[in-house]
C-alpha positions in Angstrom: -8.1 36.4 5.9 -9.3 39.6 4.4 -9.4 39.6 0.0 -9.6 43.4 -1.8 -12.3 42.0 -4.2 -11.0 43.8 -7.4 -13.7 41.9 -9.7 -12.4 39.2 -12.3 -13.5 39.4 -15.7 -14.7 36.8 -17.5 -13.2 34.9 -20.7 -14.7 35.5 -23.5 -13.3 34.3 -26.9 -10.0 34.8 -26.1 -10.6 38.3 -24.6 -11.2 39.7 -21.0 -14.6 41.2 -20.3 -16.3 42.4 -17.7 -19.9 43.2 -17.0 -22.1 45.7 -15.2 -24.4 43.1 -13.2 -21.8 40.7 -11.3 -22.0 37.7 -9.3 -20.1 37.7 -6.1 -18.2 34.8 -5.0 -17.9 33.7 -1.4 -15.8 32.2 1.0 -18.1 28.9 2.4 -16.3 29.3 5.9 -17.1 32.7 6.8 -19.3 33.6 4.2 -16.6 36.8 3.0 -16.9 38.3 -0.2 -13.7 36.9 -1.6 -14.5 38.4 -5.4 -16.9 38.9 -8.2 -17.1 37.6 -11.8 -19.6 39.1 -14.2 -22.9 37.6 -14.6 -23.1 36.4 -18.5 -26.3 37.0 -20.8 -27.9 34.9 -23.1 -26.4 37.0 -25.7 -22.7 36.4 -24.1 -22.9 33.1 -24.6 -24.9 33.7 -28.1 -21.2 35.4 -29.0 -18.8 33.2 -27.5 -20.4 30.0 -29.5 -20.3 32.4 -32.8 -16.5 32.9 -31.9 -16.3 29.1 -31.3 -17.5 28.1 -34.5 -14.2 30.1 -35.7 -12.5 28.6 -33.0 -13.3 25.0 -33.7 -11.9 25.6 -37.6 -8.5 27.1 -36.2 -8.3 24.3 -33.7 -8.7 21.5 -35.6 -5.8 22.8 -38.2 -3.5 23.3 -35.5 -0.3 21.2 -35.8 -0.7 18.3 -33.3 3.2 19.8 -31.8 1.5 22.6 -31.1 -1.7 21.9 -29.8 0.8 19.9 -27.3 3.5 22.6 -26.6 0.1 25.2 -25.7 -0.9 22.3 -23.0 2.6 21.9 -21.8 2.9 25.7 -21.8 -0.3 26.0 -19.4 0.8 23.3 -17.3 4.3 24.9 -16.8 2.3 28.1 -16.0 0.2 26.3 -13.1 3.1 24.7 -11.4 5.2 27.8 -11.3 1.8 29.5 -9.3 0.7 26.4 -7.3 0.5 28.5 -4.2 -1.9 31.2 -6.2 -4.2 27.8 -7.6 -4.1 26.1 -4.2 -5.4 29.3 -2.4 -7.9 29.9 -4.8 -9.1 26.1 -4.9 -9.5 26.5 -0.9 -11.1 29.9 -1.0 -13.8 29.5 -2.9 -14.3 25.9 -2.5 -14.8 23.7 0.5 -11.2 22.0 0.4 -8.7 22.4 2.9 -5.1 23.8 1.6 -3.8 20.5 1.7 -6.5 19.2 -0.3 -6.0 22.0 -2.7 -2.4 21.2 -3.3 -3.4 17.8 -4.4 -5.9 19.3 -6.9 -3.7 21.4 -8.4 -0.7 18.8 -8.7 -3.4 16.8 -10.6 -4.2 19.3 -12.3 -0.9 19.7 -14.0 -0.5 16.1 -14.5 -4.1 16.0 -16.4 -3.1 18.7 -18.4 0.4 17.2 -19.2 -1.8 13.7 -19.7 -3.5 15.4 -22.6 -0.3 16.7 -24.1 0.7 13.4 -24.5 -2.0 12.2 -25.6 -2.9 14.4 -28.4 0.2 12.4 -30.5 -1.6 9.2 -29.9 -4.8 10.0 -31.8 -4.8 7.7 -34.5 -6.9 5.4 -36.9 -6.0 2.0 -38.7 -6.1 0.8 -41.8 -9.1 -1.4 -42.8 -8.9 -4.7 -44.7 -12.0 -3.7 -47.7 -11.0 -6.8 -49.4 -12.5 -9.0 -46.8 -15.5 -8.6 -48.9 -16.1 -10.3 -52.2 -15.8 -7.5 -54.8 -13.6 -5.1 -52.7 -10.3 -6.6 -53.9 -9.3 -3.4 -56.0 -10.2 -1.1 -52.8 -7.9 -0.3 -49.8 -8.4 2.5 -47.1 -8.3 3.5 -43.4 -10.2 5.0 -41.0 -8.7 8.4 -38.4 -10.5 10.6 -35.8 -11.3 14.1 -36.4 -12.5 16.4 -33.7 -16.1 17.1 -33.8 -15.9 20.8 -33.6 -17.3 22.9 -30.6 -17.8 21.2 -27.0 -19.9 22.4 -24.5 -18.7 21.9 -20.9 -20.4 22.5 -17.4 -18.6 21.9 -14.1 -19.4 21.5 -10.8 -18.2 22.7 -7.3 -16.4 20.5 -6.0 -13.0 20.1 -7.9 -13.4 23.5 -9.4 -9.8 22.9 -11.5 -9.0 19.8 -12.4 -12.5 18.7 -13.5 -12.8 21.5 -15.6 -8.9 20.8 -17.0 -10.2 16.8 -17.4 -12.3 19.0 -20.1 -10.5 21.4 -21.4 -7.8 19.8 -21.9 -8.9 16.6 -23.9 -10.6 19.5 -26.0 -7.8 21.0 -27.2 -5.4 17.8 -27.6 -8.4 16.8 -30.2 -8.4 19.9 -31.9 -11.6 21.1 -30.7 -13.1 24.3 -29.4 -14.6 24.5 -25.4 -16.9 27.1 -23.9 -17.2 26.2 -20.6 -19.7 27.2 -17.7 -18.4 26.7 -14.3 -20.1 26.7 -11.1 -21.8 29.4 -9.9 -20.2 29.3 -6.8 -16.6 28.3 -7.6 -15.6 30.5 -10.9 -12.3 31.8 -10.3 -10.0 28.6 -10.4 -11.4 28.4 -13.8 -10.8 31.4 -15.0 -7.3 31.1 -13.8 -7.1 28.2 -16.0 -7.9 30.1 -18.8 -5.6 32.3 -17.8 -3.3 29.8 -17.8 -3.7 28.7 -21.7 -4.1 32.2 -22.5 -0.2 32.5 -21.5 0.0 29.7 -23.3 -0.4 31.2 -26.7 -3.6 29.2 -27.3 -5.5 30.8 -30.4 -8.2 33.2 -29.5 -11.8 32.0 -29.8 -11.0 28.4 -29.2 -11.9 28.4 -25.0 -14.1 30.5 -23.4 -14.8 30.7 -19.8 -18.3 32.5 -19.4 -19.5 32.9 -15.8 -23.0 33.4 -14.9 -26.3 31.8 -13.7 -27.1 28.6 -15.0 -30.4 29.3 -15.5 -29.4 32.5 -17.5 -26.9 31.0 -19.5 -27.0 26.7 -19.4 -30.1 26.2 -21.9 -28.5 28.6 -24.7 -25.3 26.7 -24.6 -27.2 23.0 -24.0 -29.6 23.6 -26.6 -27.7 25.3 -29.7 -27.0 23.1 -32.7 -23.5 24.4 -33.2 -22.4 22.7 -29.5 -21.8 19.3 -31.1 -21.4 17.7 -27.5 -21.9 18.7 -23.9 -19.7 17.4 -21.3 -21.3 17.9 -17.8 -20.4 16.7 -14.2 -23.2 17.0 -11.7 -26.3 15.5 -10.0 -28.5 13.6 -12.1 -31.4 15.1 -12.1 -29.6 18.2 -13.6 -27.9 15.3 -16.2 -31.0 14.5 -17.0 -32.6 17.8 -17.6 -29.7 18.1 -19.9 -30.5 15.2 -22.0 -33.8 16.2 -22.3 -32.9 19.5 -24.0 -29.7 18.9 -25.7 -31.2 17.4 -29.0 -29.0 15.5 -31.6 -25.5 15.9 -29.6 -23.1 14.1 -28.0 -23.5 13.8 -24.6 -20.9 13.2 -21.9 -21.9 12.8 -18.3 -20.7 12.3 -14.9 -23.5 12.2 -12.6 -22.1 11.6 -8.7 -22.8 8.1 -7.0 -23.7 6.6 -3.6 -20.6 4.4 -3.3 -20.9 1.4 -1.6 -17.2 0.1 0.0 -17.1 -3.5 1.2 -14.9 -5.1 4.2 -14.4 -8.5 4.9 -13.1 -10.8 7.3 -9.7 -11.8 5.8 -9.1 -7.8 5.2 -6.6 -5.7 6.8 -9.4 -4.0 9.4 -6.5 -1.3 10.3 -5.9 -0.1 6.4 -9.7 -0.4 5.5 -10.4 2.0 7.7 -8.5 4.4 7.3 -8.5 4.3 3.3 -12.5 4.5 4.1 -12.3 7.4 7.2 -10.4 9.3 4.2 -12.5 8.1 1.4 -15.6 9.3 3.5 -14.8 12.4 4.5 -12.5 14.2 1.9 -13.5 17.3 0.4 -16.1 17.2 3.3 -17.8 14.4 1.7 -18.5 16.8 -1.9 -17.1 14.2 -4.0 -18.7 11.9 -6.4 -16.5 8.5 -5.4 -16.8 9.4 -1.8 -17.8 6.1 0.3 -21.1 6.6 1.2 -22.0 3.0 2.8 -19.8 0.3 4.4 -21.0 -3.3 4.1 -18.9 -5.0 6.8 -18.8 -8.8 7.2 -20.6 -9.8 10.8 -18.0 -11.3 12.5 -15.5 -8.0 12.0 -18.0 -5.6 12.6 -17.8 -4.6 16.2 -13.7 -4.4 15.5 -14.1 -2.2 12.6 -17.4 -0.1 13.9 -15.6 0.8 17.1 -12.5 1.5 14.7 -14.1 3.5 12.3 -15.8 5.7 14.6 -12.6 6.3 16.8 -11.1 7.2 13.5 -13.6 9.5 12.5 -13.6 11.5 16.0 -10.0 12.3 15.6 -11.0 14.0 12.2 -9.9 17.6 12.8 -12.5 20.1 11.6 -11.8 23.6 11.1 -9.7 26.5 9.1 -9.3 25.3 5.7 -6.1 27.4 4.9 -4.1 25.4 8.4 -2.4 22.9 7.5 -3.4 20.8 10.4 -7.2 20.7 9.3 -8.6 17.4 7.8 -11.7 19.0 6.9 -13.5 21.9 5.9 -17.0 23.5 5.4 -19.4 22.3 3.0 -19.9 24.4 0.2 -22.9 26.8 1.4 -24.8 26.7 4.6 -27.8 26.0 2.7 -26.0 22.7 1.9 -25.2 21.9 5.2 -28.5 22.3 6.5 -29.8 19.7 3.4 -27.6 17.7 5.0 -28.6 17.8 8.2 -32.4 17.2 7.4 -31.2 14.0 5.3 -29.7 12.3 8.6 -32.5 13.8 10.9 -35.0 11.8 8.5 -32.6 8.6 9.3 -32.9 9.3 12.5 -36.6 10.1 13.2 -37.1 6.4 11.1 -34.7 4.4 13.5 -30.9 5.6 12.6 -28.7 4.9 15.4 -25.8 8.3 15.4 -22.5 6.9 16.6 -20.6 10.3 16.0 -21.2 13.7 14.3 -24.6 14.8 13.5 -23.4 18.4 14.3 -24.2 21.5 12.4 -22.4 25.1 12.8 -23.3 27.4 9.5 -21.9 25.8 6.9 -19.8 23.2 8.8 -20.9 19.7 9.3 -19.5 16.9 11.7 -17.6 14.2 10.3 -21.2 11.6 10.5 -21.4 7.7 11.0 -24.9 5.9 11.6 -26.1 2.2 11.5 -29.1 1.0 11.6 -30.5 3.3 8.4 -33.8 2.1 7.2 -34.1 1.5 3.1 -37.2 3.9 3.0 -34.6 6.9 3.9 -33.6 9.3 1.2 -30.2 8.9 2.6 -29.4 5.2 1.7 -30.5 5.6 -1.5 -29.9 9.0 -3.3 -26.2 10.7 -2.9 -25.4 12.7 0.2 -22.6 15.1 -1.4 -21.8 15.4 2.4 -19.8 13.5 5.7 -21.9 11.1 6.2 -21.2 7.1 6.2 -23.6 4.2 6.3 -22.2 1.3 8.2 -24.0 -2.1 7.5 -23.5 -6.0 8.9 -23.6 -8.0 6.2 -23.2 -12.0 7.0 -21.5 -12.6 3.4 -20.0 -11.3 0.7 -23.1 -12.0 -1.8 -25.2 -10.2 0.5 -23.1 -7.4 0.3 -22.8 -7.2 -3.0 -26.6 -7.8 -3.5 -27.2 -4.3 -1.6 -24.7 -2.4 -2.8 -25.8 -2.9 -6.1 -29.6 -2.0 -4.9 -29.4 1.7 -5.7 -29.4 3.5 -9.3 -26.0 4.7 -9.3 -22.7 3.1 -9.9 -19.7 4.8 -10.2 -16.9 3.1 -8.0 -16.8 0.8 -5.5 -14.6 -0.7 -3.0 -13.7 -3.9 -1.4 -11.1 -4.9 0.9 -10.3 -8.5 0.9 -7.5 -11.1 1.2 -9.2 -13.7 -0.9 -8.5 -13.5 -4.8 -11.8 -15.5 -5.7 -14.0 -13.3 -3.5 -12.0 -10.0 -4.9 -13.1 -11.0 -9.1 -16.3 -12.6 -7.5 -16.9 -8.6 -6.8 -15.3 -7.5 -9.8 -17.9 -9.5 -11.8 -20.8 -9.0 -9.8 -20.8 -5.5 -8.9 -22.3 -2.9 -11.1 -20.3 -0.3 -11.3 -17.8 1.6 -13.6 -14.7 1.0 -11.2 -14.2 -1.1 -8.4 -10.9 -1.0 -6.0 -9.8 -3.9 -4.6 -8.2 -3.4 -1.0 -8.7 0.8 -1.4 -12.3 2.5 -1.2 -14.0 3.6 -3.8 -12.3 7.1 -3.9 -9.2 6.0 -5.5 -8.4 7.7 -9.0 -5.7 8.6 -11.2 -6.2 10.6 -14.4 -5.6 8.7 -17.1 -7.7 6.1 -16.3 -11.4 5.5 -17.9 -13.7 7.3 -15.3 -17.8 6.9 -15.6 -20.3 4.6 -14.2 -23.6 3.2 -15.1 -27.2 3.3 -14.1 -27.6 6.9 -12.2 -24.0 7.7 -12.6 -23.5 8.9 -16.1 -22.5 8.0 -20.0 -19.4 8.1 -21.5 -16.0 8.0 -19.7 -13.4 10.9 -19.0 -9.6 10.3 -18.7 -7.8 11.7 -21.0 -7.1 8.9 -23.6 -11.2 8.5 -23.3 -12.4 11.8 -23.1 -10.5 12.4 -26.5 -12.6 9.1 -28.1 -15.7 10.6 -26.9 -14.6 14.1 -28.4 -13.7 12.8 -32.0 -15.3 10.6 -34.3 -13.9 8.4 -37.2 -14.0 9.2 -40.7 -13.4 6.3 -43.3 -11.5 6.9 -45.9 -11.6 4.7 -49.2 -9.4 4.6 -53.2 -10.9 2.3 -55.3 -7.7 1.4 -57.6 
């Protein structure tokens, strides 16, 4: 597929700019210059937080009906251009089109989520004469939106993450700069696009394109951002937190999901759900299942299963609709994760299936047998690769699934009730699926983990608590 790259300008408090120096974007599959965006300055993003602190005042006295009609607007706009969204999503990105079409349907749900939600922002009143002396005092408390959000997205869902922070932003009454990935700009700016249909005020969302390293520290460190709102790998979190100073900070920072199978389970459904859990979005995705803990006296069964499963995985084209999986996001990534199971290997790994590199594609991946000392069984892979493990019980299994620092979501697939909450108790994690894998998620649902894998939690309903705070209110009669 050949693209005229025309050069997309960048949003910029409400107006499109464009830029001499430019960053071009590419296609991961064959490496074709799909488009450019402009490559921000420090003093582009210096301008779109001064238009933001005007923003943030507009947006927070914007009727609540109309902060929601804007959203519903934008969503309207999305659905009647799915095709456009779902090509760009699979263009720039590493998703097949099929996968794109999913993201953009959630997309538009997410965005009609926080439409809704916006009219359920509410306080309560407090009983002040619970103290002695406070008889002649009543009051309540309500949220108000903290003012200008800060918001840096990654890769991998290149629209509806960045919509899981947009649009909770505006529902509250704030204003949002964001800073998308590098690599995967233009289904963001097409969301801005999208809300700039929408009749959204100018200077309350910005989309400003550029290197992180040019750009990420002005908008992390200045004291009118009142909160940053990041998804990505932790040590990037972490250089974050180090830098941001007195803000709120939001953070989702990826996991190595652990998915557990027992005896009792359904072996036919818990391998599929994990085959698709493991390999989605070529493995680029933060609750992908990353090791399987199977019970001993299944594991031959499910191995043999599994791997069967994962050899009729079809690899390829991203825009044919018969393709189950696409390229990773960069050769450069694929080649990070080919050294990560070469290390497994070269330390005793056994490869069932995949291990396979061709530029920026990478074989659908199972080993046993990984040693604990590998990088691979303890960080994130961000790539298709599963971890299969025999485990002879369930509290062994749950022991060394909770032996990493990360815990986003989990998985367990089990006909037993009392094992299922034994794992719901024990496991340490922010989410765990009973009889699904750990990449199960809907949007309005509280999303985070703990340890490794962030603060704070996004879904809609949450993302708004995290973006507002409570102000008391008090008469003395």
């Amino acid at each position: 597929m050949t693209t005229q790259v025309s050069g997309r300008k960048m949003y910029l408090a409400g107006k499109w700019v464009s830029r001499d120096r430019t960053i071009p974007v590419y296609d991961p599959q064959d490496h074709s210059i799909i488009d450019t965006v402009p490559a921000a300055t420090k003093e582009d993003m210096l301008q779109a937080i001064e238009a933001a602190k005007i923003g943030a005042k507009a947006a927070a006295n914007m009727p609540v009906h109309e902060r929601m009609a804007i959203i519903q607007k934008a969503a309207d706009y999305i659905e009647e251009r799915k095709e456009l969204f779902a090509r760009t999503i699979s263009r720039e990105g590493s998703k097949t089109i099929r996968e794109a079409y999913k993201e953009v349907k959630r997309c538009i749900e997410t965005l009609r989520i926080s439409s809704e939600e916006a009219r359920r922002i509410q306080g309560e009143t407090i009983s002040f004469d619970q103290m002695p002396g406070s008889e002649n005092r009543v009051g309540y408390y309500y949220r108000f939106p903290i003012g200008i959000i800060g918001a840096i997205t990654p890769f991998n869902d290149p629209l509806n993450l960045v919509a899981h922070k947009v649009g909770p932003a505006i529902a509250s009454g704030n204003a949002i700069i964001v800073k998308p990935a590098t690599v995967t700009p233009l289904s963001s700016l097409l969301l801005a696009e999208a809300f700039a249909r929408a009749g959204l005020p100018s200077n309350v969302l910005s989309v400003v394109t550029g290197y992180g390293n040019e750009i990420g520290d002005v908008l992390v460190t200045h004291p009118a951002v009142r909160m940053i709102s990041f998804t990505g790998g932790l040590e990037a979190g972490e250089e974050i937190i180090r830098k941001a100073g007195m803000k709120k900070i939001g953070m989702e920072l990826g996991s190595n999901s652990p998915v557990i199978v027992l005896e009792d389970a359904d072996l036919r459904e818990a391998v599929e759900s994990a085959v698709s859990g493991a390999f989605w979005a070529a493995g680029q995705n933060c609750l992908g299942v990353q090791r399987i803990y199977v019970q001993e006296s299944v594991m031959d069964e499910f191995q043999q299963a599994f791997v069967e499963r994962t050899r009729s995985y079809r690899v390829g084209d991203k825009q044919s609709e018969l393709t189950d999986m696409g390229p990773l996001i960069t050769e450069k990534e694929a080649i990070r994760v080919e050294h990560l199971v070469n290390e497994a290997i070269e330390k005793g790994a056994v490869l069932l299936t995949g291990g396979e590199r061709n530029g920026a594609f990478y074989s659908p991946t199972v080993l046993i047998n990984v040693p604990d000392d590998c990088t691979i069984a303890k960080e994130e892979i961000f790539g298709p690769v599963v971890l299969l493990y025999s485990v002879p019980d369930l509290d062994t299994a749950i022991q060394e699934a909770n032996d990493v620092n990360y815990g986003l979501q989990a998985g367990i697939f089990t006909n037993n009730i009392e094992k299922a909450f034994r794992a719901i108790k024990q496991m340490d994690v922010g989410g765990i699926m009973v009889n699904d894998s750990s990449d199960y998620r809907i949007d309005s649902m509280p999303f985070g983990g703990v340890k490794g894998s962030g603060l704070g939690r996004e879904g809609i309903k949450f993302a708004i608590q995290e973006m507002t705070e409570p102000k008391v209110v008090c008469f003395k009669l």
